[in-house]
C-alpha positions in Angstrom: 0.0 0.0 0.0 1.1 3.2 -1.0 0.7 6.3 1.3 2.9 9.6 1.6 3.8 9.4 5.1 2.3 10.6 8.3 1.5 14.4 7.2 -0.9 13.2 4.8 -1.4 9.3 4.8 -0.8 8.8 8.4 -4.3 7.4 8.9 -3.9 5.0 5.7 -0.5 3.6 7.7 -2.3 3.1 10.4 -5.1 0.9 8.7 -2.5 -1.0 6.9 -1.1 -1.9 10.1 -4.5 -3.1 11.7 -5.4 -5.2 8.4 -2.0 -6.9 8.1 -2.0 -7.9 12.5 -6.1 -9.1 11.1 -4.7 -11.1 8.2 -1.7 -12.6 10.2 -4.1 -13.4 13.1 -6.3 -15.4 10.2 -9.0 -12.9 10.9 -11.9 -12.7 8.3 -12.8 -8.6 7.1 -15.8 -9.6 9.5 -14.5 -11.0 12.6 -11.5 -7.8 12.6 -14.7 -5.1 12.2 -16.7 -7.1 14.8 -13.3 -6.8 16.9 -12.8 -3.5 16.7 -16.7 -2.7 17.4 -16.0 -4.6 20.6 -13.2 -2.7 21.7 -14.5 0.8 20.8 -12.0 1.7 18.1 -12.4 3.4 15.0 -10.7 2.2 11.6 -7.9 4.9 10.5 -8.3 5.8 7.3 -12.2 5.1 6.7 -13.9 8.1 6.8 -13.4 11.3 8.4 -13.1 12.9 11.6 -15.4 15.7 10.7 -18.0 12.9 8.8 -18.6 10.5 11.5 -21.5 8.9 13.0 -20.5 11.0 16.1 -21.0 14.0 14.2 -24.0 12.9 11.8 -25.6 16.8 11.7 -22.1 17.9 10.6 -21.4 15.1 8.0 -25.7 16.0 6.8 -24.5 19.5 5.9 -22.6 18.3 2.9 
C-alpha cells in the first residue's frame, strides 16, 4: 500500500497496520470489524473525523 507518510497518509498507515496484524491473526474482514466494534475503536483511514456517525448533523450538511 502506498501512502505519503504521516502528514498526509498517516491514517492509511495506520489501517494498513490493523489489516496486516487481522490477516496474520487469520481474521476474516468480518471478525477484525466485529473486533474492533467490541473494543470501541475506530478504523484509521475510513472516513473522516469531521463525517462520522458521532457528528452525523455535521457530516448532513454536505
Amino acid at each position: 500500500m502506498l501512502t505519503i507518510g504521516p502528514r498526509f497518509g498517516g491514517a492509511i498507515d495506520d489501517a494498513a497496520k490493523y489489516f496486516k496484524s487481522s490477516l496474520d491473526r487469520g481474521l476474516t474482514p468480518r471478525a477484525f470489524v466485529d473486533e474492533m466494534k467490541v473494543k470501541e475503536k475506530n478504523i484509521p483511514g475510513i472516513g473522516h473525523r469531521i463525517k462520522s456517525v458521532q457528528n452525523r448533523m455535521f457530516a448532513s450538511s454536505f
